[in-house]
N, C-alpha and C positions, 0 to 999 in steps of 0.2 A: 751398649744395648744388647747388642749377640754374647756379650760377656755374663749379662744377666738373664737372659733369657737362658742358655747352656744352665745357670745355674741354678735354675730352679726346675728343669727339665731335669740335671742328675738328683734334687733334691725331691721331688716328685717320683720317681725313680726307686731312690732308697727307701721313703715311706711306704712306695707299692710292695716292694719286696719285703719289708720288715714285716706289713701286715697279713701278706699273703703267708709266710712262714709260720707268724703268730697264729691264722685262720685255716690251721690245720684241719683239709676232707677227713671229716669221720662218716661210719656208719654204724649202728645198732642193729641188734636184732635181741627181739626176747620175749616174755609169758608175764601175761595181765592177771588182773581176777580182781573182783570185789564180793565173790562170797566161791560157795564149794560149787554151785551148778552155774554161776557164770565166771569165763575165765576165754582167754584169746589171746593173740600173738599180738608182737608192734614191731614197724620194720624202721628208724629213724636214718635219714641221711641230711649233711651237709656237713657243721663244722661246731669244734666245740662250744663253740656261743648261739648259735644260730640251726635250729635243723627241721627239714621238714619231716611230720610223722601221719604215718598210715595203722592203721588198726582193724583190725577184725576180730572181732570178739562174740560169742556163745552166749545169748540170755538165755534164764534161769531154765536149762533146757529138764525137765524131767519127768517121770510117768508114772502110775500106782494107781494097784485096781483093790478095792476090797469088797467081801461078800462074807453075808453070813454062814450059820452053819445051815441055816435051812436054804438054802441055794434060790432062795426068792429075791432076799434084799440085796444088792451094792452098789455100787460106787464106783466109776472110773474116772479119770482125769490125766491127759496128757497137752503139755507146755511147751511149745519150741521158740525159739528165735534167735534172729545173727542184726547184729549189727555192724556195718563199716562208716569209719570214718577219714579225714582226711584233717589235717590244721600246721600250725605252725608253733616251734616252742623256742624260745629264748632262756637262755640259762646266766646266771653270775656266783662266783665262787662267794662259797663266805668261809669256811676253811677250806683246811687241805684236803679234806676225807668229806666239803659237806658243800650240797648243790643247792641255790634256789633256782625254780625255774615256774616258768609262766608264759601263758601263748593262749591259743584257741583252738576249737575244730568245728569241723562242720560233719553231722554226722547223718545216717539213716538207718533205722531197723525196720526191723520186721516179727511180729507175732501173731501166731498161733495157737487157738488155747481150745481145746473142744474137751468138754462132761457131762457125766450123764449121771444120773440118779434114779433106781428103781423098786419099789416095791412088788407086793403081790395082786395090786390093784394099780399104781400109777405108773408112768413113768417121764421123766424130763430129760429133756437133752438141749444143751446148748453148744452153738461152736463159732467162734470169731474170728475175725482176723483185724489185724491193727495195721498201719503204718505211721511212721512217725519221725518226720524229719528234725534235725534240732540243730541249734548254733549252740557250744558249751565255751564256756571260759574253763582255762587248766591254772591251779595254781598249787606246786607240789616241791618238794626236796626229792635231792638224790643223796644218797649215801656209798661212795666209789670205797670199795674194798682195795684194787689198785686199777694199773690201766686199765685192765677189760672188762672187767666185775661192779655192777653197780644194784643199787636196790631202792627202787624208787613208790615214795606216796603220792597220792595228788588227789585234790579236791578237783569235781567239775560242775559248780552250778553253770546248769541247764534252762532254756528256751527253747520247748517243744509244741509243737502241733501235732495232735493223733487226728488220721483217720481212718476212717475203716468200714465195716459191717459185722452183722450178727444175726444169727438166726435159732429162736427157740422151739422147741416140739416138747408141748405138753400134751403127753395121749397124742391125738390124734390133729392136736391145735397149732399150727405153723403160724408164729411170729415172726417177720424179717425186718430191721432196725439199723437204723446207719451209727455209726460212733465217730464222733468229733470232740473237738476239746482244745483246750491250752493249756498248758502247764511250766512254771516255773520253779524250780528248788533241786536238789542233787540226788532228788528219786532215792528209788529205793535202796539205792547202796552207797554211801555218801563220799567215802575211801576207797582209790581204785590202787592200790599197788602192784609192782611192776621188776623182774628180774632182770637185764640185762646184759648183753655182752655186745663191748664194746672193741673196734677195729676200723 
């Protein structure tokens, strides 16, 4: 009985250690983007199979004013927003140089969007705010250059809730209006790829 019990405690033993060696700690760090004005960092830690990831990334942040030459008419419009997330990513080999990988995260942004429009007789102004919490599924490849270099795609249909407020001034006319909603599909940018370096 202590003959077997010893030997399945060495044997318990070697598999913890075989798989601890295997379930080599890594961590990532690297640069996202799914178009030119949004784009943000990812910091991943755990093990090459398994790892948890963080993100913070820049919506469609940008601004632009036009006006005529008669200095009566234009147009302004300024975009901001961040979004962080939090999820989990499981990876398995299919070649030597090629990653499938899939997880989830749970995310939240934030946007701000105010314009304005004017003539020499009108003028309109709107300005909102959003918030919008969401669970995404991740399902993406990696493409590893060697150990620390990799280049990553990845799909995220989304499951979001907006809410928020708005407020419009036409002349002289104040409209204030709440924003809510649901949304499911992988928005406006369907491909988020992803540089990293890996250590």
């Amino acid at each position: 009985m202590k003959k077997t019990l010893l030997s399945l405690l060495l044997l318990g033993a070697t598999i913890t250690t075989a798989f601890a060696q295997e379930e080599e700690k890594r961590q990532e760090v690297g640069i996202n983007f799914s178009s030119l004005n949004s784009f943000g960092f990812t910091y991943k830690t755990g093990t090459s199979k398994n790892l948890w990831r963080f993100n913070v990334l820049a919506l469609n942040i940008n601004s632009f004013e036009t006006e005529n030459d008669d200095n009566v008419t234009g147009n302004d419009q300024s975009n901001i927003g961040a979004q962080i997330s939090i999820g989990k990513e499981f990876r398995k080999a299919i070649t030597k140089n090629l990653e499938f990988r899939y997880g989830f995260d749970v995310a939240f942004s934030y946007t701000h969007l105010k314009s304005s429009n004017s003539t020499a007789t009108d003028s309109f102004e709107r300005e909102s705010t959003v918030y919008t919490p969401s669970v995404a599924g991740v399902i993406g490849v990696n493409y590893v250059f060697n150990d620390n270099l990799a280049f990553g795609v990845e799909l995220l249909p989304r499951f979001s809730y907006r809410t928020g407020d708005f407020t419009e001034t036409n002349n002289t006319v104040v409209t204030n209006g709440d924003i809510s909603g649901y949304n499911f599909g992988f928005g406006n940018s369907p491909a988020q790829l992803s540089l990293s370096y890996r250590f």
